[in-house]
GUSEVEX-53117 format. One record per residue (C-alpha): x, y, z; residue in one letter. Coordinates in steps of 0.001 Angstrom, whole numbers, plus 524288, in hexadecimal, padded with zeros to 5 digits. Each point is the difference from the previous one (the first is absolute). Layout:
REM residues N
XYZa/...
//
This chain:
REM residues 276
842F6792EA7994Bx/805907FC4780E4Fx/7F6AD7F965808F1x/8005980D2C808FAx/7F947807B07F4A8x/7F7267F5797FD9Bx/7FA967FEFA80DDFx/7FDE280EC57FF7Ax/7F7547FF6E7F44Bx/7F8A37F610803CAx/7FCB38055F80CCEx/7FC7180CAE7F9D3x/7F5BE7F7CB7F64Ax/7FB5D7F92A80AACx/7FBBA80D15805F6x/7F069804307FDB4x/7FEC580B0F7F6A1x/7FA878078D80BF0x/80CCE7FCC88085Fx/8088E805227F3F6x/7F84980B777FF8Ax/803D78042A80E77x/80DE47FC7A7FD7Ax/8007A8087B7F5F0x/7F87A80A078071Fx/80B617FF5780BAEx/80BBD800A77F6B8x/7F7E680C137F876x/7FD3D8076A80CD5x/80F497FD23803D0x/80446806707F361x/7F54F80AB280136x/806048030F80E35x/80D127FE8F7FD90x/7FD7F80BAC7F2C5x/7F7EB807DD8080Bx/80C63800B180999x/80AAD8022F7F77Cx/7F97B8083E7F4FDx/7F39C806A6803F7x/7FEFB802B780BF2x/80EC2808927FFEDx/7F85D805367F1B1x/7F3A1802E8805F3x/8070A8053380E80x/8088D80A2A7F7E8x/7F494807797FB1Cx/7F7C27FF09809BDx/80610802DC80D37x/80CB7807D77FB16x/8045A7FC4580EB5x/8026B7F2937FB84x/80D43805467FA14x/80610803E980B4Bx/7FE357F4078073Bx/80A6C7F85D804C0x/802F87F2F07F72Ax/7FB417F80980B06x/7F41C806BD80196x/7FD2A7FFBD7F16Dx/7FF947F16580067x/7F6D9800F680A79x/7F7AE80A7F7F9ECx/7FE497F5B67F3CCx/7FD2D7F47280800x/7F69280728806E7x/7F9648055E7F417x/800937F0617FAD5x/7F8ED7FD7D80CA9x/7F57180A9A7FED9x/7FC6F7FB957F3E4x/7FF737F2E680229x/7F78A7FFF080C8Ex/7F6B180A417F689x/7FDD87F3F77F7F0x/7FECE7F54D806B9x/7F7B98073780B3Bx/7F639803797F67Ax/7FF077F3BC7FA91x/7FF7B7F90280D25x/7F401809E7802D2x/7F9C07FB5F7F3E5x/8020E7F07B8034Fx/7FA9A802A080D6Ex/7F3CB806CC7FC42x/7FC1E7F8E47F3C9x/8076B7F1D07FE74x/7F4D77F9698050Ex/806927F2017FEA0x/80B2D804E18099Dx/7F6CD8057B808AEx/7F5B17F49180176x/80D027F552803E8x/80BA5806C780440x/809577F489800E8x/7FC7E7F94A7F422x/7F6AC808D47F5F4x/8050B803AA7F249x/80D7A805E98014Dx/8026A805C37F1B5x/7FDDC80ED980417x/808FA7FF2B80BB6x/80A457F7F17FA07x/8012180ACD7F590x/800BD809B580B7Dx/808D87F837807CCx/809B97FC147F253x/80073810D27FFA6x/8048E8012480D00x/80A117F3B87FF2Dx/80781806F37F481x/7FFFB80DF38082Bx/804427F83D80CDFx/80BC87F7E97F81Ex/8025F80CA37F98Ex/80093808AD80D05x/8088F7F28E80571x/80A8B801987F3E5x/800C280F4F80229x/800DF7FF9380FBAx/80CAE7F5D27FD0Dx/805CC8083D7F558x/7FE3680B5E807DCx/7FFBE7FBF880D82x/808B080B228041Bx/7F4FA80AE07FC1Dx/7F58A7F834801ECx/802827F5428082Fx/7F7BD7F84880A50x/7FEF77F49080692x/7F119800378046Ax/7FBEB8033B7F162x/807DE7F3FC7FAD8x/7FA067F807809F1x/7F17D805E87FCBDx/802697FC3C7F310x/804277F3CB800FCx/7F4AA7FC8580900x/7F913805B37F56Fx/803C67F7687F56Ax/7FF0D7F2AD80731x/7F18C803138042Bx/7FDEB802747F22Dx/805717F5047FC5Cx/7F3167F8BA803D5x/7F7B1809A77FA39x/807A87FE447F220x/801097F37980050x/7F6587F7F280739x/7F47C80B007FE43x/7FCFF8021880FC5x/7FD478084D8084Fx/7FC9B80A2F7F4F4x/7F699809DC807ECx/8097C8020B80B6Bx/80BEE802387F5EBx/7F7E280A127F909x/7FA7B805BA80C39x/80F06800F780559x/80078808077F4DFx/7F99380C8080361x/80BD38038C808E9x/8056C804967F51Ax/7F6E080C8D7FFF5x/808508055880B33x/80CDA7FF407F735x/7FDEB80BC27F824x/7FEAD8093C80C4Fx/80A857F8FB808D6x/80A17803B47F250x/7FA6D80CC07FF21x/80444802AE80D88x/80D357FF287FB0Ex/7FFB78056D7F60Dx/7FAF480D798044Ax/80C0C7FC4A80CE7x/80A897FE8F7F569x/7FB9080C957FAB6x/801668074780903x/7F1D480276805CCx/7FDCC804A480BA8x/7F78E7F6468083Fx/7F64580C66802C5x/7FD9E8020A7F201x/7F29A7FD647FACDx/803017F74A7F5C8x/8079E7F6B180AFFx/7F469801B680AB1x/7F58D7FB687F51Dx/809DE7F5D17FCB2x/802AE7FB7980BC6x/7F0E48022B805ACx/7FB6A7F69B7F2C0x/80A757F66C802E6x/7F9E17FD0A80D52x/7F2BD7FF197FA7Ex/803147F6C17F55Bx/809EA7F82580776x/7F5467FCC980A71x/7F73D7FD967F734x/8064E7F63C7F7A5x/8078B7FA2480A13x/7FA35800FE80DE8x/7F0C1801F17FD1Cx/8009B7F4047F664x/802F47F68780BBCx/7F3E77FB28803F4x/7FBE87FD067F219x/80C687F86A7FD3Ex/7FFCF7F8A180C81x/7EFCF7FD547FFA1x/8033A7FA9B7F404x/80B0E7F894802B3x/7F8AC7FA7980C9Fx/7F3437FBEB7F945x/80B597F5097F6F8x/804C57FC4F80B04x/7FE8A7F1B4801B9x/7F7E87FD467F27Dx/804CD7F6497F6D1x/8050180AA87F79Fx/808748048B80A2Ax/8062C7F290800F3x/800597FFE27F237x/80BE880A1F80150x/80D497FA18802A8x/80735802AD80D9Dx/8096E8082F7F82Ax/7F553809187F9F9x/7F7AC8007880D43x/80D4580584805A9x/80175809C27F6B0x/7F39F804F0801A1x/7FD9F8007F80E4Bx/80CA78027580529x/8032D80A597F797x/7F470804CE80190x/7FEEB8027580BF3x/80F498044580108x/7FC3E80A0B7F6D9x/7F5DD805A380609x/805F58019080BA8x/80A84808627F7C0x/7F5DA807D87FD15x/7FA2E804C080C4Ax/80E8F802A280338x/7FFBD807127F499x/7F3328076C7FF5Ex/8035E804B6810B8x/80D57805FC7FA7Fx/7F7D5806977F32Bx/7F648804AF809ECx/80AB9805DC808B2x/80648806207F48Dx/7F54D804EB7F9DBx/7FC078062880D73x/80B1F8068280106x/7FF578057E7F485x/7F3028059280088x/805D88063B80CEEx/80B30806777FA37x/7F66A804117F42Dx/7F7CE807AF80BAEx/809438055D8070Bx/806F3805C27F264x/7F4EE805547FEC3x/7FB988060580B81x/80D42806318012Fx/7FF4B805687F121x/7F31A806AB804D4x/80579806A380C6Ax/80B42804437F95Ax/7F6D2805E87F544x/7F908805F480B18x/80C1E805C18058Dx/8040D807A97F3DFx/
//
């Protein structure tokens, strides 16, 4: 056996039976991600939205990474919610408390983001974009220190609720790339929830998150984090959530609009019904 091969082993041993059990939670969610895009979601689209066929190729790919992404931010929303409202060990020390729930949150969300990075490459031509493969890159060096030094687990898992305003944000296109008119009901209550959700899991969260990161501020256990992982988490933080308010004024906008058009479709439908 060369040296190489040796090393390898022995590093794996070395690993905690915990550690090992995220690892293989990562490569499992990669493989799960990387099946749902190739076989089920085209399975699942075919009978269930017989639109899906006459899509474009590049749009199919799109369709299935976005039906990847819906699911995924399902999951690991729901079990972010459940970590914030009963993980009391998380919630008592948010640098340093008992990691295990997140990390298995976090080890989900690794294999989905290395998953999404793999298909964005392969198919960067449908699907294609520089901001995601940054976001996800950012992504997986801040959890990097969650992984594998165990910090900083509350405000990873609290990060994580964004993901509630995925499923609406893909629904949007979906309903564009089939054709919907932006007036329809079914895009209006779409749209109208997406606004709602996103605010809430993105915008009205702030002062929570930032109370929170404030009352660490200084203590020993904010020391305690390296300069690496205190960059991670403040910087991006608060690069993010400046995104967002950027974000949530152009939703707002939209969805404004929207509910204008919706109005005045329907105020003309009425006079026209009046006038025959």
């Amino acid at each position: 056996m060369s040296s190489y091969s040796s090393s390898k082993m022995w590093a794996l041993a070395a690993m905690d039976p915990f550690s090992q059990l995220i690892l293989v939670i990562a490569v499992a969610s990669f493989l799960f991600f990387q099946w749902l895009f190739h076989r089920a979601s085209p399975w699942v689209s075919t009978r269930v939205s017989p639109g899906f066929l006459r899509l474009a190729e590049k749009q199919k790919v799109e369709w299935n990474s976005r039906t990847v992404s819906t699911l995924h931010a399902l999951v690991v929303g729901l079990f972010c919610l459940y970590i914030l409202l009963f993980d009391d060990a998380v919630n008592e020390d948010p640098v340093w408390g008992d990691p295990t729930l997140v990390k298995i949150n976090v080890g989900m969300t690794t294999g989905y983001l290395i998953s999404d990075l793999l298909l964005i490459f392969y198919y960067w031509k449908a699907i294609g974009d520089k901001y995601f493969v940054l976001h996800h890159l950012a992504a997986l060096y801040a959890y990097y220190y969650v992984l594998g030094q165990g910090m900083l687990p509350y405000f990873a898992n609290f990060r994580l609720l964004a993901e509630f305003s995925t499923p609406c944000v893909n629904q949007r296109w979906f309903f564009e790339v089939l054709g919907y008119p932006k007036s329809s009901r079914p895009n209006i209550a779409n749209g109208m929830a997406m606004a709602v959700v996103f605010f809430l899991v993105r915008i009205a969260i702030m002062p929570l998150y930032y109370s929170r990161m404030w009352a660490v501020y200084g203590t020993d256990a904010f020391y305690r984090v390296p300069l690496g992982g205190r960059a991670a988490w403040i910087i991006s933080s608060v690069c993010l959530d400046v995104m967002n308010v950027m974000w949530m004024h152009k939703i707002a906008r939209g969805c404004y609009k929207v509910m204008r058009s919706g109005r005045r479709h329907k105020v003309e439908t009425q006079e026209n019904g009046k006038t025959d």
